[in-house]
C-alpha positions as CSV (number, residue, x, y, z in Angstrom):
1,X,0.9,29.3,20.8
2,X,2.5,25.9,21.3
3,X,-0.7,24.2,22.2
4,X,-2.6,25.5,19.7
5,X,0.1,24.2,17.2
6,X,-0.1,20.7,18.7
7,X,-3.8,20.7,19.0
8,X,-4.2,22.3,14.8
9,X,-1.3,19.0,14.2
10,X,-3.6,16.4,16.2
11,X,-7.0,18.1,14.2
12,X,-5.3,17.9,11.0
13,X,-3.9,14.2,11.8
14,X,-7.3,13.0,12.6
15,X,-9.1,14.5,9.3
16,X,-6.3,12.7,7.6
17,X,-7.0,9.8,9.0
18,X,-10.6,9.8,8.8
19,X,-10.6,10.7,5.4
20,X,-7.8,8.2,4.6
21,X,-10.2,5.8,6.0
22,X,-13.2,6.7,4.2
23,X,-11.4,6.0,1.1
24,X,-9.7,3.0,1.7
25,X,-12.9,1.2,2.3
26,X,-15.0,2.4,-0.1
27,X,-17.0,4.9,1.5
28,X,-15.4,7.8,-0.5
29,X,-15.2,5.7,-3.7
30,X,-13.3,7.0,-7.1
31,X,-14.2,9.7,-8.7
32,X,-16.1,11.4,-5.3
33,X,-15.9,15.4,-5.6
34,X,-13.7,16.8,-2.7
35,X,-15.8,19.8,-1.2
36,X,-13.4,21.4,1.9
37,X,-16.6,22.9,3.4
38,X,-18.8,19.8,2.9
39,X,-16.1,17.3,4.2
40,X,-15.5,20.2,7.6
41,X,-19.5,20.1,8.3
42,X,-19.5,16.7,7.8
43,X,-16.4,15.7,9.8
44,X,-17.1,18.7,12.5
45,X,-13.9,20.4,12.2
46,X,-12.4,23.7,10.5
47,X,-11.6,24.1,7.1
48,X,-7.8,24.6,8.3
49,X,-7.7,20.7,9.4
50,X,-9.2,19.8,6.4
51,X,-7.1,21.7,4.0
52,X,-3.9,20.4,5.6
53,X,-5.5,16.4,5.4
54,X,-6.3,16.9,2.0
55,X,-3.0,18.3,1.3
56,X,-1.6,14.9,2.5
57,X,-3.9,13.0,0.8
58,X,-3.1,14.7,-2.7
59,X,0.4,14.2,-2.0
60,X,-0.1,10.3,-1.8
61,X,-2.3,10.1,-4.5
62,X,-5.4,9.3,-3.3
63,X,-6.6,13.1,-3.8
64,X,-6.2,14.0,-7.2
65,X,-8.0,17.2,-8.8
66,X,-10.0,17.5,-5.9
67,X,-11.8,14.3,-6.6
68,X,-10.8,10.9,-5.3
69,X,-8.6,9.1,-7.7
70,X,-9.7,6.8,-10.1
71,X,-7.1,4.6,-11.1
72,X,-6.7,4.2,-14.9
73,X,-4.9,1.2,-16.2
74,X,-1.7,3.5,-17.3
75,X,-2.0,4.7,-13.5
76,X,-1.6,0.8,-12.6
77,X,1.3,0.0,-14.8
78,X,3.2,2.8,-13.4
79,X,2.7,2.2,-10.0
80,X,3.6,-1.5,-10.4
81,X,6.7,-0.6,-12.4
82,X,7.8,1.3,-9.7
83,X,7.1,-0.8,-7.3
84,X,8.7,-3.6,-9.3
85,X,11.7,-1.8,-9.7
86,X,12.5,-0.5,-6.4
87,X,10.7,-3.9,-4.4
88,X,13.0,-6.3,-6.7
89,X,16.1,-4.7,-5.7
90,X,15.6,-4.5,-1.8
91,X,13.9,-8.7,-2.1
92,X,17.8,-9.3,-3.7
93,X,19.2,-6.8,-0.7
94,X,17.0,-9.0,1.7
95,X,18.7,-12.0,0.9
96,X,22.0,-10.7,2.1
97,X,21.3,-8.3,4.8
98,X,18.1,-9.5,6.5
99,X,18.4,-10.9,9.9
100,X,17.4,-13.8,11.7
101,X,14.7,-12.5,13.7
102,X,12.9,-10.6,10.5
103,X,13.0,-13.8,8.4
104,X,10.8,-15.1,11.6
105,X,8.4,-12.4,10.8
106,X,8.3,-12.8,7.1
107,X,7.4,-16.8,8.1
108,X,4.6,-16.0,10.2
109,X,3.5,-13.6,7.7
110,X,2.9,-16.1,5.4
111,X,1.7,-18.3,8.1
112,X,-1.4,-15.6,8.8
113,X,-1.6,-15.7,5.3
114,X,-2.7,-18.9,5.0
115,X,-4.9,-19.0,8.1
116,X,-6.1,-15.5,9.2
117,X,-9.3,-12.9,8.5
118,X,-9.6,-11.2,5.7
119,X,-8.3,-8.0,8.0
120,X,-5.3,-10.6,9.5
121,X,-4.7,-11.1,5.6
122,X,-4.2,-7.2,4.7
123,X,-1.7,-6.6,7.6
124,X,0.1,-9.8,7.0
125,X,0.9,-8.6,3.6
126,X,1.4,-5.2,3.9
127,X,4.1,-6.5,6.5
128,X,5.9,-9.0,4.2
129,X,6.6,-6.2,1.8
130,X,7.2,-3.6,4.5
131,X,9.8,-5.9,5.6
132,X,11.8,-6.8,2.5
133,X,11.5,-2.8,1.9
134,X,13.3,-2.2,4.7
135,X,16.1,-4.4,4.3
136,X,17.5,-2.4,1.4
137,X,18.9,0.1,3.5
138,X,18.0,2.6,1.2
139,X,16.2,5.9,3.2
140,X,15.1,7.0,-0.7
141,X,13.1,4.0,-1.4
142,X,12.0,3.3,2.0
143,X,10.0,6.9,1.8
144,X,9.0,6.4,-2.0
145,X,7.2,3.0,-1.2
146,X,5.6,4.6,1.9
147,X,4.5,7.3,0.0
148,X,2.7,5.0,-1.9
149,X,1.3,3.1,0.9
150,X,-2.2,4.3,0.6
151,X,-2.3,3.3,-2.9
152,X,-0.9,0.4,-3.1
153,X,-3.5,-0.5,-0.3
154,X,-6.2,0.1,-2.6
155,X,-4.5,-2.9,-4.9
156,X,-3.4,-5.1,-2.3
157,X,-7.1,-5.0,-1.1
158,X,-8.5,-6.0,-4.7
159,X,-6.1,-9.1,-4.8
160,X,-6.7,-10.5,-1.2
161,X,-10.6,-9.8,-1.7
162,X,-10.9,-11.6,-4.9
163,X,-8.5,-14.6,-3.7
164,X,-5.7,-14.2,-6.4
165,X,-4.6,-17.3,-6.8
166,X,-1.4,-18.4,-5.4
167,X,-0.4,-15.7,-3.5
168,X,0.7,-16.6,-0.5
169,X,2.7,-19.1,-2.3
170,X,4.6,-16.9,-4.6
171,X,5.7,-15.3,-0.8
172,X,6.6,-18.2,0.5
173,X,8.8,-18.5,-2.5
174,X,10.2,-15.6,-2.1
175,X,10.5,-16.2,1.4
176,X,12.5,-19.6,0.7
177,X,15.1,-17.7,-2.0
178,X,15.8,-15.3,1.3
179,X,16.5,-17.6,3.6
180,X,18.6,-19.5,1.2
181,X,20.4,-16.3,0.4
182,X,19.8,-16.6,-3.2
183,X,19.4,-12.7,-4.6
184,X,19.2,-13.0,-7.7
185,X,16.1,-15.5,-7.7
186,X,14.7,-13.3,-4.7
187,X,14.5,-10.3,-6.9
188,X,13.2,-12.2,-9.7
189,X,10.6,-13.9,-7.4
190,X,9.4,-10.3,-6.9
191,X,9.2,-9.7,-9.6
192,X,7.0,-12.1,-11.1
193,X,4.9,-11.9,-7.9
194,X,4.2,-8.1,-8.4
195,X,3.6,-8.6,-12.4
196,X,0.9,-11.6,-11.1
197,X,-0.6,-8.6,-8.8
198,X,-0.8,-6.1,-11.7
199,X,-2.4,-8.8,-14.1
200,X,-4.9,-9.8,-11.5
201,X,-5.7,-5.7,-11.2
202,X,-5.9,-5.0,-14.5
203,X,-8.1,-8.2,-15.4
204,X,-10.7,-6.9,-12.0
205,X,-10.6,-3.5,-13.4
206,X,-11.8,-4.3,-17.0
207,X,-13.9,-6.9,-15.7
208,X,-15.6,-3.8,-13.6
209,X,-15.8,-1.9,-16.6
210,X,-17.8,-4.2,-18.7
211,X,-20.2,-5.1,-16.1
């Protein structure tokens, strides 16, 4: 009984992934019907897998109505009021608590930024935020941002794809106001930097739109 419970867990983890996947990079795009039975033929497992991964999924966000979600521009302004909200207050927490070592990290961060792939890119700055995240100490937040992960993945994709301007600078900034243990321009950095992200998401998705 064990072992099948592990082995239904692992199933269920890897239609979640895969799925996840598919989404993410475009292969499930917005708006995509979600069929259990289709996506279990498809995928070659049962539908229990299946439901549990889409369970997940819906519970991220990226499921929602049994379609993939489609992100309206009211979905976007929430998201990034959230974000801004909780991201602002841990990049002030950051600038008091974070340690040596993770300020290393958040340079060479910005560091790939500049220089890597597109891929090197993603992770860099999915890291950055992951790290100032972290340093608010805050177990509430932590697990509201990383339920969100998935999401804000979709976004973060859209600005390092189009080359918003000047955003590894606005982390360096932010970067700089940590180090010098400045809060209150940290969490204003932040901000800024996140209102720059939702601009540059709103002005793609319109753009979209009208094409």
């Amino acid at each position: 009984m064990v072992q099948n419970d592990k082995n239904s867990r692992f199933a269920s983890k890897q239609a979640y992934e895969i799925i996840r996947d598919r989404i993410l990079n475009g292969d499930m795009p917005g708006g995509t019907k979600i069929v259990e039975e289709k996506l279990a033929a498809d995928l070659g497992f049962s539908r229990t897998p299946i439901r549990e991964a889409l369970r997940q999924l819906n519970y991220e966000g990226l499921i929602v109505n049994k379609k993939v979600v489609q992100p309206t521009e009211k979905d976007l302004r929430n998201l990034f009021q959230v974000r801004s909200l909780l991201e602002g207050f841990s990049a002030k927490a950051a600038a008091t608590y974070l340690p040596k070592e993770d300020l290393s990290e958040l340079a060479n961060c910005i560091t790939i930024g500049r220089e890597g792939t597109v891929e090197e890119i993603m992770t860099a700055n999915e890291r950055f935020h992951e790290i100032i995240v972290q340093a608010s100490g805050n177990a509430l937040m932590i697990d509201t941002i990383d339920r969100m992960k998935s999401i804000i993945y979709l976004f973060r994709k859209t600005v390092v794809l189009y080359n918003r301007p000047r955003l590894i600078d606005e982390h360096e900034e932010i970067y700089e106001a940590i180090t010098q243990r400045d809060g209150e321009t940290a969490k204003k950095l932040m901000e800024d930097h996140l209102k720059e992200d939702l601009d540059f998401c709103l002005h793609i998705l319109n753009s979209s739109k009208n094409a």
